[in-house]
SERO-4910 file (N, C-alpha, C, O; in steps of 0.05 Angstrom, whole numbers):
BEGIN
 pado doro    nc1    nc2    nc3   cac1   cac2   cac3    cc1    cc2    cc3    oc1    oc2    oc3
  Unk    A     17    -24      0      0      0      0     18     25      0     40     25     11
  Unk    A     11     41     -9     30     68    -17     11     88     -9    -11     89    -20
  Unk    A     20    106     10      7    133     28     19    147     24     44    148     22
  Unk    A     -6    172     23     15    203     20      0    214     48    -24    210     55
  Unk    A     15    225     57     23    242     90     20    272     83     41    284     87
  Unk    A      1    287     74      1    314     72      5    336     96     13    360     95
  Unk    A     -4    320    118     -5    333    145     11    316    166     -1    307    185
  Unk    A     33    313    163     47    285    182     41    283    217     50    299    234
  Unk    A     28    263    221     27    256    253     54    253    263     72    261    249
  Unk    A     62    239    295     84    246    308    109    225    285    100    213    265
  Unk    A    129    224    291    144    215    267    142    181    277    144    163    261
  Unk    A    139    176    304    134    150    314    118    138    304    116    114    308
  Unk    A     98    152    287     72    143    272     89    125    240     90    101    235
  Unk    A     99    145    224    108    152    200    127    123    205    125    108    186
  Unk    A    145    113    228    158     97    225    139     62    226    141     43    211
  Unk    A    126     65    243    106     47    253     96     38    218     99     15    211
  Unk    A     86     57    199     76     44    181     95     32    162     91     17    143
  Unk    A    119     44    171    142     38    149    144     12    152    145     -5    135
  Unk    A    145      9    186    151    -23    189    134    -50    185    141    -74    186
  Unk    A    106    -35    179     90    -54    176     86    -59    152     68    -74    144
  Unk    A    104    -46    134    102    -50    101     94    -33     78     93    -41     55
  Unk    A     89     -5     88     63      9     82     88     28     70    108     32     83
  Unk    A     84     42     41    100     67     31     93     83     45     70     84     53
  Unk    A    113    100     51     96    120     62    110    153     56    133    157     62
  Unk    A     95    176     43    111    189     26     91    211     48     67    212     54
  Unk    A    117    227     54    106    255     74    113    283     51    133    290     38
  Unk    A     93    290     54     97    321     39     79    339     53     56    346     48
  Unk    A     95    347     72     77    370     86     72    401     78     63    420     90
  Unk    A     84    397     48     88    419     43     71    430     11     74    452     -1
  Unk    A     52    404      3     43    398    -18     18    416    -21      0    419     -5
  Unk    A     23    429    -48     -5    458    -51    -31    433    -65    -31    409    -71
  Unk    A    -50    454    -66    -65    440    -84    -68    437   -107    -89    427   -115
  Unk    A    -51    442   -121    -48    438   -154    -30    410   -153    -34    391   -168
  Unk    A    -11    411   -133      9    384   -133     -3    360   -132     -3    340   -146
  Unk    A    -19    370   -102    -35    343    -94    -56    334   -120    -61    310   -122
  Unk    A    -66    351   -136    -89    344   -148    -73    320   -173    -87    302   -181
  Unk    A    -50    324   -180    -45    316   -201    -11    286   -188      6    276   -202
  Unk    A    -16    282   -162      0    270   -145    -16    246   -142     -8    223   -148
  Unk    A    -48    255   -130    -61    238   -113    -64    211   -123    -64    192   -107
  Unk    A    -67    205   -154    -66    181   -173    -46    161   -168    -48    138   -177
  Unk    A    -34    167   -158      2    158   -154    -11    126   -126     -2    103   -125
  Unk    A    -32    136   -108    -31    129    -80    -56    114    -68    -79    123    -69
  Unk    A    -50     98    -60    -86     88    -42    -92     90    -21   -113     81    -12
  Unk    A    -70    107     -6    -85    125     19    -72    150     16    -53    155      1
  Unk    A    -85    166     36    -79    192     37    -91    204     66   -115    204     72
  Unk    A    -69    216     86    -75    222    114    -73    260    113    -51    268    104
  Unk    A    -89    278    119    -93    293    124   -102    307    150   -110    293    168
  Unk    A   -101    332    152   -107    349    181   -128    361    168   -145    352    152
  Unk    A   -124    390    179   -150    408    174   -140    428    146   -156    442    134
  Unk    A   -105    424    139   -102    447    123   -111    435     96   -119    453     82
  Unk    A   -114    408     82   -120    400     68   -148    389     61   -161    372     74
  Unk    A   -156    406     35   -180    391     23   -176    372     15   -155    368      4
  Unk    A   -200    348     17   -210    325     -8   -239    334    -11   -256    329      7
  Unk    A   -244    346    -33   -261    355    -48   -269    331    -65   -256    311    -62
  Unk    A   -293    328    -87   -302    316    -95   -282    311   -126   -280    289   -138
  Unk    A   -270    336   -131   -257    340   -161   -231    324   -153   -218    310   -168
  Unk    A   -226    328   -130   -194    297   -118   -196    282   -120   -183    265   -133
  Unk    A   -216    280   -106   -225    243   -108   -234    233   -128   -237    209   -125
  Unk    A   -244    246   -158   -244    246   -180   -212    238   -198   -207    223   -217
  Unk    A   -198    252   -184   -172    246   -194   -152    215   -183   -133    203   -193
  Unk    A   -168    210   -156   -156    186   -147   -154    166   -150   -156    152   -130
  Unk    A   -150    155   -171   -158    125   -193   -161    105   -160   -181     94   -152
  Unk    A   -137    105   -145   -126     86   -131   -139     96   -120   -159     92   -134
  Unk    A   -147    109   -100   -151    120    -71   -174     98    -63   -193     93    -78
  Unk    A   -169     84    -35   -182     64    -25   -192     78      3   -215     78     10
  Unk    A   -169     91     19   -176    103     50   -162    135     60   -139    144     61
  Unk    A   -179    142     65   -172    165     75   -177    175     98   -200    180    106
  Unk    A   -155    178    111   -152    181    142   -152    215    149   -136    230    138
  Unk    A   -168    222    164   -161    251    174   -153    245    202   -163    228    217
  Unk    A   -129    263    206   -110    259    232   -119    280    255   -106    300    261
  Unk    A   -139    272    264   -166    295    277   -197    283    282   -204    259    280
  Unk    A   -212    302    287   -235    295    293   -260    314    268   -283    306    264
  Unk    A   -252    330    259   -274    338    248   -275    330    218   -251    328    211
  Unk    A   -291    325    196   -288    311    172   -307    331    148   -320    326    128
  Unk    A   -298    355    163   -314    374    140   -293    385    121   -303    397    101
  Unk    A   -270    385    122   -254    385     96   -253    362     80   -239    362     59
  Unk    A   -271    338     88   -259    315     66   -294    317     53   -312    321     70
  Unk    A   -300    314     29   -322    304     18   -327    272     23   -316    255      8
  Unk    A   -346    262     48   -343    242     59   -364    221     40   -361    198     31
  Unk    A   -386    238     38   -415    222     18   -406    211     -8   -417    191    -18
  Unk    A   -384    225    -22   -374    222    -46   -356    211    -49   -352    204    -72
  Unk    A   -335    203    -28   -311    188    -17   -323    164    -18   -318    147    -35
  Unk    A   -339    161      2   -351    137      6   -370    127    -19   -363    105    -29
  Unk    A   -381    134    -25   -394    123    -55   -377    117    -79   -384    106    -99
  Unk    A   -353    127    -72   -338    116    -94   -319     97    -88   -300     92   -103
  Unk    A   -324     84    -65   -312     62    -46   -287     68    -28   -271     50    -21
  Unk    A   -286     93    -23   -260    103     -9   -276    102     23   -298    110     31
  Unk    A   -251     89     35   -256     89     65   -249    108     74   -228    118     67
  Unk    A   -272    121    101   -255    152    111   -255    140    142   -270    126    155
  Unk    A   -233    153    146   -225    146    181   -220    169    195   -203    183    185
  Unk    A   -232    177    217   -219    198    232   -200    182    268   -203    160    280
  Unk    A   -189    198    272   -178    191    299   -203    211    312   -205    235    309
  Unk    A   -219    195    326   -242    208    341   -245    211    375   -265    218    388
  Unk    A   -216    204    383   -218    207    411   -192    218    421   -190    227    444
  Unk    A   -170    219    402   -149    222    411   -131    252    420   -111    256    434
  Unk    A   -154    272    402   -144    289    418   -169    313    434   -167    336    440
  Unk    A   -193    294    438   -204    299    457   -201    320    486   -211    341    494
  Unk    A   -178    297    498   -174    314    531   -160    337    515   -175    356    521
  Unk    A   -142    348    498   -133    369    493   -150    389    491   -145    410    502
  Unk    A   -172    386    477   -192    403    456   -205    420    487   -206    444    490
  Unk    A   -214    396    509   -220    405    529   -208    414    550   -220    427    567
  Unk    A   -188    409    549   -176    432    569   -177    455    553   -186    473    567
  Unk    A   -171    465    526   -170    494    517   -189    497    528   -189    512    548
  Unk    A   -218    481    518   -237    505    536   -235    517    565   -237    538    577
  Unk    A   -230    491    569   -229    504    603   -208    524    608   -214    544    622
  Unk    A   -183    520    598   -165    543    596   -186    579    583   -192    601    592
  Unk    A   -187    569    568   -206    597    555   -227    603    577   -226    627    584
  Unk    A   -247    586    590   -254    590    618   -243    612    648   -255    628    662
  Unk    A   -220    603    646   -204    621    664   -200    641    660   -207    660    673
  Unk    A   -185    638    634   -178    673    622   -201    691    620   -198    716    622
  Unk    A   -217    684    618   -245    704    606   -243    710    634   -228    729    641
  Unk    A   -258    696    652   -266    696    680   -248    711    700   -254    721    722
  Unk    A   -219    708    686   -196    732    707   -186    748    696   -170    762    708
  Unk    A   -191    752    671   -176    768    640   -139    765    636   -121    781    632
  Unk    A   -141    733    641   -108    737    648   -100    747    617    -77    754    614
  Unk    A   -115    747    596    -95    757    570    -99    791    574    -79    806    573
  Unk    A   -113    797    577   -111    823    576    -83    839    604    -67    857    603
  Unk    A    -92    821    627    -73    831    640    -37    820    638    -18    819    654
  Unk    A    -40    816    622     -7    797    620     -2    823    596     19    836    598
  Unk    A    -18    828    581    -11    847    552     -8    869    565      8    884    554
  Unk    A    -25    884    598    -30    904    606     10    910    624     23    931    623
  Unk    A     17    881    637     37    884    642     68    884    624     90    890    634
  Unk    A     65    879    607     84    877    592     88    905    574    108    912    562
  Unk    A     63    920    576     65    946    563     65    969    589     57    992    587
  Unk    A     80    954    617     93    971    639     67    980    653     69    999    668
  Unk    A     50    971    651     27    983    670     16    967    699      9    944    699
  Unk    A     15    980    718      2    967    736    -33    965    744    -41    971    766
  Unk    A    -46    957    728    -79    952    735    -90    942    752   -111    930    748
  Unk    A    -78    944    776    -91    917    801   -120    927    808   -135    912    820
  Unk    A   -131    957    799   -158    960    811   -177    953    782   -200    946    785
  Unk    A   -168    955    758   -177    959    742   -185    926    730   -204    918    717
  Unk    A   -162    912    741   -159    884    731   -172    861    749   -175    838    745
  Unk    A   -178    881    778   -195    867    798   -220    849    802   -230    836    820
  Unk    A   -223    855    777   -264    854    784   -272    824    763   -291    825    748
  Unk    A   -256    800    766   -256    776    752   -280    763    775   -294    771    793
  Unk    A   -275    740    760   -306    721    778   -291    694    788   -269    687    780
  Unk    A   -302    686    798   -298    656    803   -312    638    786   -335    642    779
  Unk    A   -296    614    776   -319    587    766   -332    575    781   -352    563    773
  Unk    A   -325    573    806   -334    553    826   -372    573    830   -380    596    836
  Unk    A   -382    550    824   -411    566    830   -428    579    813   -452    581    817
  Unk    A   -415    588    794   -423    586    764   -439    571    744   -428    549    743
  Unk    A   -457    572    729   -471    559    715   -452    556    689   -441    575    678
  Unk    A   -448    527    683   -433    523    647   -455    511    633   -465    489    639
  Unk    A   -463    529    609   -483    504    582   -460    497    566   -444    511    554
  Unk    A   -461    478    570   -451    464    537   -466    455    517   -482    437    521
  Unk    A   -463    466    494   -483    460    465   -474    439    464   -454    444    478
  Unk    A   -471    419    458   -463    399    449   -449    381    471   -430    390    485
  Unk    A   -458    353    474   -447    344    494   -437    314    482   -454    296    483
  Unk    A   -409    306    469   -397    291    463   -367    279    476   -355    287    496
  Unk    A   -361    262    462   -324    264    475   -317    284    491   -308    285    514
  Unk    A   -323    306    469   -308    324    479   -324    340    501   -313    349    521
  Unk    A   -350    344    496   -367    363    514   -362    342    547   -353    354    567
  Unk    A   -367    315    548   -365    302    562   -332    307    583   -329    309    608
  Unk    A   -319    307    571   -297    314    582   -292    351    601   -281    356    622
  Unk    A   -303    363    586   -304    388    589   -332    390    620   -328    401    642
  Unk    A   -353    378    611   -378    372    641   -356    361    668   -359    373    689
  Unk    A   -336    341    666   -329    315    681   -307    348    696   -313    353    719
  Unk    A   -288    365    685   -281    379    685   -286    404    700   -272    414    718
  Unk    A   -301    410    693   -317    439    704   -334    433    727   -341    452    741
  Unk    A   -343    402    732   -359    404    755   -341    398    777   -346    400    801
  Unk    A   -315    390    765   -296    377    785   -283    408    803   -268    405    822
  Unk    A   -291    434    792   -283    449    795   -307    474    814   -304    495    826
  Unk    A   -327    457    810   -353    471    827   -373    480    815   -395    481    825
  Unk    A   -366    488    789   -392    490    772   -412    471    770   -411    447    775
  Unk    A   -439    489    758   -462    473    758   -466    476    725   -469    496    712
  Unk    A   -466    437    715   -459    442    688   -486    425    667   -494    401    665
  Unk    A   -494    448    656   -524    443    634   -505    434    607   -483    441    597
  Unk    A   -527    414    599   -520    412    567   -542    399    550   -559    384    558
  Unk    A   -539    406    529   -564    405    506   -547    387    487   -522    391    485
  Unk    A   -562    366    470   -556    360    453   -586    336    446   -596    323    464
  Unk    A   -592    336    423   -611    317    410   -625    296    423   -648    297    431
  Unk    A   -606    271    426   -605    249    439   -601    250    469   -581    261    478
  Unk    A   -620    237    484   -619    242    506   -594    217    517   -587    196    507
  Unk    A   -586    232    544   -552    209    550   -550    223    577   -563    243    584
  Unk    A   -532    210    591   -530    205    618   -498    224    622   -479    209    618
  Unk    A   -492    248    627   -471    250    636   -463    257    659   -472    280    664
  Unk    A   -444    243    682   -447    249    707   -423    279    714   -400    288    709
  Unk    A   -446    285    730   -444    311    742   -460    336    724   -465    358    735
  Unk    A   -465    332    703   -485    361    690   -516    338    689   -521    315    696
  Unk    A   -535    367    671   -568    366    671   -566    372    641   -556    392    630
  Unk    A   -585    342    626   -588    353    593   -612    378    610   -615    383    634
  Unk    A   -622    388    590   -638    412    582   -640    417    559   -621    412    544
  Unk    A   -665    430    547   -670    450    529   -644    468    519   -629    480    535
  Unk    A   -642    470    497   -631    499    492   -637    521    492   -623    540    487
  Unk    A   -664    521    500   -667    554    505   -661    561    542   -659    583    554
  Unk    A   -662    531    550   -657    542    584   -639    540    581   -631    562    587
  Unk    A   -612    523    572   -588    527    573   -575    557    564   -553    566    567
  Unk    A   -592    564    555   -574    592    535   -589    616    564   -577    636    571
  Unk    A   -619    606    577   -629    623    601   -608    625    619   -602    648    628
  Unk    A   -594    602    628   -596    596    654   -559    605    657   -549    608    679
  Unk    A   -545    607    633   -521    595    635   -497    626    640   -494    645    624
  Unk    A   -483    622    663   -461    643    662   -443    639    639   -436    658    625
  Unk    A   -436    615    636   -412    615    610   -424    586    588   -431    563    592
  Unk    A   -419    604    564   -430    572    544   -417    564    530   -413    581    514
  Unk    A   -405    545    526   -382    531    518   -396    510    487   -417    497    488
  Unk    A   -381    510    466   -401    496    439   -378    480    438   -354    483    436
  Unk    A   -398    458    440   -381    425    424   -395    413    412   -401    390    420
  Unk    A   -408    423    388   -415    413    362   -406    412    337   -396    432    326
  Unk    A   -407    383    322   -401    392    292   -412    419    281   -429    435    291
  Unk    A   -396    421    256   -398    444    233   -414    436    212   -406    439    189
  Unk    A   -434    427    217   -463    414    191   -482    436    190   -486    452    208
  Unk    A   -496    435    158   -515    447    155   -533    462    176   -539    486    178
  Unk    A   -541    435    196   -558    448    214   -555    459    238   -570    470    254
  Unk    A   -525    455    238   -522    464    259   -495    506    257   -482    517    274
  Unk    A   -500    512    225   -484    533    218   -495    554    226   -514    564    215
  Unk    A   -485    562    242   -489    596    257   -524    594    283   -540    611    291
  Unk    A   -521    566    287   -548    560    301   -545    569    329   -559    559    347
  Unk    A   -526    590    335   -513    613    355   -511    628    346   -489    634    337
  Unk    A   -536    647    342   -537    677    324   -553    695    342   -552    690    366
  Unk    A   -571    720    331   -577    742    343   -598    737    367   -598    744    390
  Unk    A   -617    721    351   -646    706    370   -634    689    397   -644    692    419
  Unk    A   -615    671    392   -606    664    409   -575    675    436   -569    664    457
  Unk    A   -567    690    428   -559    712    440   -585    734    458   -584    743    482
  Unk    A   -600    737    442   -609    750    464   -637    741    491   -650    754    507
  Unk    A   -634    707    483   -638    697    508   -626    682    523   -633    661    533
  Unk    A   -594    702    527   -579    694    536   -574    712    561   -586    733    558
  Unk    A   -558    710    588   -561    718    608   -548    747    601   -537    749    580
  Unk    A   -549    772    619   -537    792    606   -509    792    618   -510    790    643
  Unk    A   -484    793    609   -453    792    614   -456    756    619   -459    745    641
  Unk    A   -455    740    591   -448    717    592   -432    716    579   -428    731    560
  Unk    A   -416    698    586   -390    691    568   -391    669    552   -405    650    559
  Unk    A   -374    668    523   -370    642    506   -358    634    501   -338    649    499
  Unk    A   -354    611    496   -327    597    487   -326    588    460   -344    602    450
  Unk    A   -318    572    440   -314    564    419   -293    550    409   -274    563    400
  Unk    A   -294    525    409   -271    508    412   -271    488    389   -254    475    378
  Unk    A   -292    491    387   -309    470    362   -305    474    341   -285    462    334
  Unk    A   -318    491    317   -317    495    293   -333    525    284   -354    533    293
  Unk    A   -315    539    262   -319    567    258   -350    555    244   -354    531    238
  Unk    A   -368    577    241   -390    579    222   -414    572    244   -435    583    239
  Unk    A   -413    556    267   -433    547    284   -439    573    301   -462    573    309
  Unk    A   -425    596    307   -436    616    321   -423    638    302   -401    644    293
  Unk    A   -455    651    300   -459    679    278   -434    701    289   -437    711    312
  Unk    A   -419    705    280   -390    726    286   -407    751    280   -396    771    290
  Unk    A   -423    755    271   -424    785    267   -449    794    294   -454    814    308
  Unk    A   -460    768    290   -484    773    322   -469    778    344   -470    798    358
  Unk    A   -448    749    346   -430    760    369   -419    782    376   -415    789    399
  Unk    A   -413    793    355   -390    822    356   -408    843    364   -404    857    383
  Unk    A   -432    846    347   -451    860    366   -468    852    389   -486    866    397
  Unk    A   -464    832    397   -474    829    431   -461    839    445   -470    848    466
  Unk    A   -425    840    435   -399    844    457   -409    869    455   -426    876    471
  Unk    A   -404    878    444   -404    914    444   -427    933    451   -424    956    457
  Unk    A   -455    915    449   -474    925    459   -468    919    489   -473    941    499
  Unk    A   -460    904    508   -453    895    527   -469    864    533   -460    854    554
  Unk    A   -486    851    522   -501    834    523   -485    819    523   -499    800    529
  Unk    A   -456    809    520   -437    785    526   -413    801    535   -399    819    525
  Unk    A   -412    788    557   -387    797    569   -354    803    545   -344    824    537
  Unk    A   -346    773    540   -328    767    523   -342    751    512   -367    748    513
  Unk    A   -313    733    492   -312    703    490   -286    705    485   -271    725    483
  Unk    A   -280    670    483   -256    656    478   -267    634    454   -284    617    454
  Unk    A   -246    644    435   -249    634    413   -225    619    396   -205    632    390
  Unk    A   -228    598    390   -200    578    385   -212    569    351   -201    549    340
  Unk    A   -226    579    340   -239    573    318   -254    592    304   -268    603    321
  Unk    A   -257    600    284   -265    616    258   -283    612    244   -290    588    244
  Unk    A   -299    629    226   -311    618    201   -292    613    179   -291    592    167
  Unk    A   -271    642    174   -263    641    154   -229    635    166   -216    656    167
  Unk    A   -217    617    172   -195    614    180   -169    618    161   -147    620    172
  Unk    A   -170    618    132   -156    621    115   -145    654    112   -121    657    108
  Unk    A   -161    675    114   -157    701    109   -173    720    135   -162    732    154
  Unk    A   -195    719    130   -201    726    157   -193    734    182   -186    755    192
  Unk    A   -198    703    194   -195    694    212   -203    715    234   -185    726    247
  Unk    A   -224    718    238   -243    739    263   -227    765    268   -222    776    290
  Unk    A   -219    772    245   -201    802    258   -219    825    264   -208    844    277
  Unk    A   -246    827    258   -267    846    274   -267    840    298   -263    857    315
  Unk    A   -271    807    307   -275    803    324   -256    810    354   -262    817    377
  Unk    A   -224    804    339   -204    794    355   -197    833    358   -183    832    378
  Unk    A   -198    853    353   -201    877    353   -216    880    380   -204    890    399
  Unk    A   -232    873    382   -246    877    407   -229    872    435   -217    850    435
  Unk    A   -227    885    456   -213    882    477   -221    855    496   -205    842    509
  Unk    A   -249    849    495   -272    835    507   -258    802    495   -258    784    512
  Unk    A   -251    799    478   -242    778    458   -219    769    467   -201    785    470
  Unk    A   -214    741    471   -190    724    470   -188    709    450   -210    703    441
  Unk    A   -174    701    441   -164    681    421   -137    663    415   -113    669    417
  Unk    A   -147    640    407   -122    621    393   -127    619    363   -147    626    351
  Unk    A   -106    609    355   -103    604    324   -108    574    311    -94    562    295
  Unk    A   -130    566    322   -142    529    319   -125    510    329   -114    493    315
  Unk    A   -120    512    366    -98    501    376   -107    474    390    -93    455    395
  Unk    A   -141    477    397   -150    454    409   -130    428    410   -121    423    433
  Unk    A   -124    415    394   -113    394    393    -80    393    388    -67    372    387
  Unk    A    -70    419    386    -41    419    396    -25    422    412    -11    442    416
  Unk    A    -26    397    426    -12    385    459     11    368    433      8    364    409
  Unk    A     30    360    449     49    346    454     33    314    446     34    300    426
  Unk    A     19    310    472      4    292    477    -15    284    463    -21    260    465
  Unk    A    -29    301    447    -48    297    423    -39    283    403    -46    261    393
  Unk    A    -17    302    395    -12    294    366      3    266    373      3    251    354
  Unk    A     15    255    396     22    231    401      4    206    393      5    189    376
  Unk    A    -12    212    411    -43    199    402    -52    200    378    -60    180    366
  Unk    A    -52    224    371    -66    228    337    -44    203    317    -51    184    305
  Unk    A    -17    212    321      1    194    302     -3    149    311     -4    129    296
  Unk    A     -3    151    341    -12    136    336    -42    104    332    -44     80    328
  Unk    A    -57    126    336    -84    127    327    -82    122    286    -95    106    273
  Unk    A    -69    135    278    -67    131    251    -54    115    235    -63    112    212
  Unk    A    -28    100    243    -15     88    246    -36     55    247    -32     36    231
  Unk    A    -56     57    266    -67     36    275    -84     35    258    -78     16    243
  Unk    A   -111     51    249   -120     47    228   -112     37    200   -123     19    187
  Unk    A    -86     56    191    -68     44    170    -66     11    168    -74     -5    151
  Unk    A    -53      9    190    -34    -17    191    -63    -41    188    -60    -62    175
  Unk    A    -84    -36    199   -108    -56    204   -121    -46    169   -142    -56    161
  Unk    A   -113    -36    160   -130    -25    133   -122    -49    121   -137    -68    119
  Unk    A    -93    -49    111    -77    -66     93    -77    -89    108    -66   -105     94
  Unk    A    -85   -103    135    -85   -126    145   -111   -147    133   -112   -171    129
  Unk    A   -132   -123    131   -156   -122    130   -156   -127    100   -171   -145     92
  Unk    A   -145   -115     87   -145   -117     57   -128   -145     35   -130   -154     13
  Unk    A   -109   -148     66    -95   -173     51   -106   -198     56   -102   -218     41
  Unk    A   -126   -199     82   -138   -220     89   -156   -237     69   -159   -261     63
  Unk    A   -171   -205     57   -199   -218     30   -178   -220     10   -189   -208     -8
  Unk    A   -162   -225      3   -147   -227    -20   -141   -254    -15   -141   -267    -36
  Unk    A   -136   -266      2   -126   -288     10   -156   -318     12   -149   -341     19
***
């Protein structure tokens, strides 16, 4: 089997498949004109988030059998069309989980004590101790979480371990200990800080906009850890500034390519990362070998029916 590595996991990964027989060709540096006219060459192909598989690639992929995204979300790969043309899609769906959730909870803190603003306040020689005073505690606090998965689950187990009282909404009803499912409209009533861990699907794109903002508590805080497009940026930006949201903390974008929330990140009220959720040390360990394992069971799997 012969793989191309557009986004390479930890190098412990890259060797792991070497040894199990598998080509394995890393180009982390491959545009999309290369890849488009490369991908023929290969019958797998492992990607992150900087890489599309669009429908016109996988058109081009005579070979292509599996395609691994080295992550959790699968909205850069065209999955309906992958799969109908018999290409297997794999994500690593757990592995970098605890990472994703601690940012939130990190982004948690900062909002709640403004440590970014006061670290920028000290480094530009200023002393604000009255000005920088007036933070909150988590402990005792209401958290909604939109979405309660791996990751939301981790983030509930988390925050209550910490004193909060933690709501969450999602479709299917499920058991998670220490929070209360709920409605989304009481979660969005009831909640000091709301934290989103939902996919980036149709129904769920910008389903955090103006209507729902404003039955939201007044000086609540948000988080966003999940995926750009699920909460309306331009609603947000005017809630912050009307005062109707305290801050947020935002680790994700709509438009992450050019963009990337610079109205938003302008705002003083605003923290931000640059889509770091899952870059720990420890993640991408996991992520590489999480992929590695799929790989290696692909071609185990493939040599077995041959046989």
């Amino acid at each position: 089997m012969s793989l191309l590595v557009c986004d390479p996991p930890a190098p412990t990964a890259i060797a792991a498949m070497r040894e199990a027989g598998i080509q394995v060709d890393v180009r982390d540096d491959i545009a999309p004109e290369e890849l488009q006219t490369a991908i023929g060459e290969y019958d797998g192909i492992v990607v992150r988030s900087r890489t599309e598989v669009p429908k016109a690639l996988i058109d081009q992929a005579g070979r292509l059998k599996l395609i691994i995204r080295a992550g959790v979300g699968l909205d850069n790969i065209n999955v309906v069309y992958a799969e109908s043309k018999g290409v297997e899609v794999r994500n690593t769906r757990a592995a970098s989980s605890n990472s994703v959730a601690e940012l939130a909870i990190g982004h948690l803190f900062a909002l709640a004590r403004a440590i970014p603003q006061a670290t920028a306040s000290m480094k530009a020689g200023r002393w604000e101790k009255k000005a920088l005073s007036k933070g909150a505690d988590l402990a005792g606090k209401t958290l909604g979480l939109v979405g309660c998965g791996r990751i939301g689950t981790l983030v509930a187990q988390k925050a209550a371990a910490l004193g909060m009282v933690v709501l969450f909404h999602r479709r299917m009803s499920c058991d998670v200990c220490g929070a209360s499912q709920v409605s989304l409209d009481e979660l969005l009533s009831r909640s000091d800080f709301i934290s989103v861990h939902v996919p980036h699907t149709p129904e769920t794109h910008r389903m955090i906009g103006a209507p729902e903002m404003a039955k939201m508590k007044d000086g609540v805080f948000i988080v966003n850890g999940a995926r750009g497009g699920i909460i309306d940026e331009e609603a947000l930006y005017e809630a912050i500034v009307s005062g109707k949201v305290a801050g947020a903390g935002l680790d994700v974008f709509e438009d992450e390519n050019q963009d990337r929330g610079q109205r938003l990140m302008a705002l003083p009220q605003v923290i931000g990362s640059p889509h770091i959720g899952a870059g720990t040390i420890e993640a991408k360990q996991r992520v590489g070998e999480e992929v590695a394992k799929i790989a290696i069971e692909f071609v185990q799997r493939s040599e077995a029916s041959e046989n």
